[in-house]
C-alpha positions as CSV (number, residue, x, y, z in Angstrom):
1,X,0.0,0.0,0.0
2,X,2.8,2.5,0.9
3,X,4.6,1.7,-2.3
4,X,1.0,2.8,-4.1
5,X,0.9,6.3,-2.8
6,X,4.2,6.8,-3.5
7,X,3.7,5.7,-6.6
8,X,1.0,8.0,-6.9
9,X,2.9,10.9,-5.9
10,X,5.2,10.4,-8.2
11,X,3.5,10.5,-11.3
12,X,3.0,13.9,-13.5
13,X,0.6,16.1,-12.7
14,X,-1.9,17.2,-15.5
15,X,-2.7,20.2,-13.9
16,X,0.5,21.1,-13.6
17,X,1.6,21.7,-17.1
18,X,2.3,25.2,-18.0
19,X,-0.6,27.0,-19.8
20,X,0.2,30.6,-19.5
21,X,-0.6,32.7,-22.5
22,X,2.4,33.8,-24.0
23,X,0.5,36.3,-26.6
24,X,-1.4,39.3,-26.0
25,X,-3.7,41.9,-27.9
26,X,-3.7,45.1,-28.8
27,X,-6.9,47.4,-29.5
28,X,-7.0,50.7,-31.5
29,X,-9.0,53.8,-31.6
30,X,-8.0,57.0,-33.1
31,X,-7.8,60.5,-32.4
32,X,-6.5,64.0,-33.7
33,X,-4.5,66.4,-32.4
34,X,-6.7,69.3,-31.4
35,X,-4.3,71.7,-33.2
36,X,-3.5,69.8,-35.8
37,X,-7.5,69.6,-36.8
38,X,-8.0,73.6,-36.3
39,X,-5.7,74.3,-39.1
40,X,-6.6,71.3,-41.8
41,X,-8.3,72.8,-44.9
42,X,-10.9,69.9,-44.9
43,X,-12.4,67.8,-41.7
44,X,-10.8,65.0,-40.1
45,X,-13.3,62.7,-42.1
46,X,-11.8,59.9,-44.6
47,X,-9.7,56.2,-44.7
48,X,-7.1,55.9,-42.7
49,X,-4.6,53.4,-43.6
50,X,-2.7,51.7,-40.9
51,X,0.4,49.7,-40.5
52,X,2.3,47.7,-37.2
53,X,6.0,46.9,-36.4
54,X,7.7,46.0,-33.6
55,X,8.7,49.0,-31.8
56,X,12.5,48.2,-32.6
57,X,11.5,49.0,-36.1
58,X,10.5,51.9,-35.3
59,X,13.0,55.6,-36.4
60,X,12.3,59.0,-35.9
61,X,11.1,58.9,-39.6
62,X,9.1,55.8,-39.1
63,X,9.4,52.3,-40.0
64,X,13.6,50.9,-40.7
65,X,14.4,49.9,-44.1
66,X,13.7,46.3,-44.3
67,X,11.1,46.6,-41.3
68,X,8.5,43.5,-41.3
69,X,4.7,43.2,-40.3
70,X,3.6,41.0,-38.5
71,X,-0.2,41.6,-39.8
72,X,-1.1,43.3,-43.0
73,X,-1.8,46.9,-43.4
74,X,-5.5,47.8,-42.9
75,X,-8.3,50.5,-43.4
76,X,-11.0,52.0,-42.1
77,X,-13.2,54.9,-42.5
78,X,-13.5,57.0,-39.6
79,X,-15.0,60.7,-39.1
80,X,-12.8,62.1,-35.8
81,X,-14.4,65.7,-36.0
82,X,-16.3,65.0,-32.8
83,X,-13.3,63.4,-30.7
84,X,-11.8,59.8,-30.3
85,X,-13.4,57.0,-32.4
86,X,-14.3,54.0,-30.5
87,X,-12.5,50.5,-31.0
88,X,-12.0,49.8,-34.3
89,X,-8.9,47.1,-34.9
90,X,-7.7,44.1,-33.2
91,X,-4.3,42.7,-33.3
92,X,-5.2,39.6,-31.7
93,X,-2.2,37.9,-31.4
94,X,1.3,39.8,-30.7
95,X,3.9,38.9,-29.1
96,X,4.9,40.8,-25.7
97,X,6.9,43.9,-26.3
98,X,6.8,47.7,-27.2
99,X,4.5,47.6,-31.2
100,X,4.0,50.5,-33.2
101,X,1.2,51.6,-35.4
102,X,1.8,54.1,-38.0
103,X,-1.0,55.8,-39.8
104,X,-2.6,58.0,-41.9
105,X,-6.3,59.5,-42.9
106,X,-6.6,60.3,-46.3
107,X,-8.7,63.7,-45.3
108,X,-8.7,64.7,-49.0
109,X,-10.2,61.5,-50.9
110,X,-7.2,61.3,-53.0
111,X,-5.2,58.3,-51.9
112,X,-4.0,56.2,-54.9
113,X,-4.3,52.8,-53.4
114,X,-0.9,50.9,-55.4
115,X,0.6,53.8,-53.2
116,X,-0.7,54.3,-50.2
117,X,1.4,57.0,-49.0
118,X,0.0,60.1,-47.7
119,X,0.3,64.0,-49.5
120,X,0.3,67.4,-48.6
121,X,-2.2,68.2,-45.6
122,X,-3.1,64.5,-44.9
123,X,-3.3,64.0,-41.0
124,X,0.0,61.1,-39.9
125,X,1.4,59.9,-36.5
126,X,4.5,60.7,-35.6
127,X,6.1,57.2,-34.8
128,X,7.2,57.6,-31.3
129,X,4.0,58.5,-30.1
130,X,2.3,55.7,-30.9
131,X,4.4,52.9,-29.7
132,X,2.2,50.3,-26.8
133,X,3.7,47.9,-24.7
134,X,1.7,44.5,-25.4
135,X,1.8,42.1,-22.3
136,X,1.3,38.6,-22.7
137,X,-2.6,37.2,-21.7
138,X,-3.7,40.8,-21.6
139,X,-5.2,43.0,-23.8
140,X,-3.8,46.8,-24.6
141,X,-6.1,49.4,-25.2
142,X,-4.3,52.3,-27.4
143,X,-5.4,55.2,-28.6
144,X,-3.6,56.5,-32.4
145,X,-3.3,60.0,-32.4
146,X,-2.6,61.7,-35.5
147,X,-0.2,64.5,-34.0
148,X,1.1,66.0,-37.0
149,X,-0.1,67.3,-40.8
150,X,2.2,65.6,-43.6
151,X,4.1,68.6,-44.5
């Protein structure tokens, strides 16, 4: 009998088998700099168009040369004249560390999509501001602010 429960004591746990997460999320809105909206020639109103690195990517200028994404760029139409948008994108899956997401709202309707660059006027972010730290079983909340008019 003795040799049983030691037996028993010996042998592997189930339960005991790590399952912590090792991804977490990350949730966008968007807003506008107050300052930058009083002095655009349209509204803040059109498609923004939205990329993500990993926050080592990340320059001064935005993304490094050879930077990869983890997800692919995505749009959405959003209308920011009355403040912050709600949620709007999920990046469900990241691994923990600092991400960025770069942006910009075509304000002007006259994006040419094999481009997808921004022009004169066009609200951006300015990369450092919009880096998040992504923990691992949480999920972020992050607001994009567009802090700056392309010049």
């Amino acid at each position: 009998m003795l040799l049983l429960l030691l037996a028993c004591a010996a042998a592997p746990d189930d339960a005991a088998v790590d399952t912590a997460p090792t991804v977490g999320a990350l949730s966008v809105r968007f807003d506008i700099d107050p300052n930058q909206a009083a002095v655009m020639d349209e509204p803040p109103v059109g498609t923004v168009y939205c990329g993500i690195y990993e926050g080592d990517d990340i320059e001064g200028t935005g993304p490094v040369e050879g930077a990869e994404q983890p997800y692919p760029n995505f749009s959405v139409a959003l209308d920011l004249t009355a403040g912050p948008s709600g949620f709007v994108h999920d990046y469900p899956e990241l691994d923990p560390g600092w991400w960025g997401v770069l942006c910009f709202m075509d304000s002007d309707g006259n994006v040419i999509p094999e481009s997808t660059g921004p022009d004169d006027g066009d609200p951006v972010t300015l990369p450092y501001e919009n880096i998040f730290e992504v923990v691992a079983g949480q999920e972020t909340e992050a607001t994009v602010v567009f802090g700056i008019l392309n010049p």
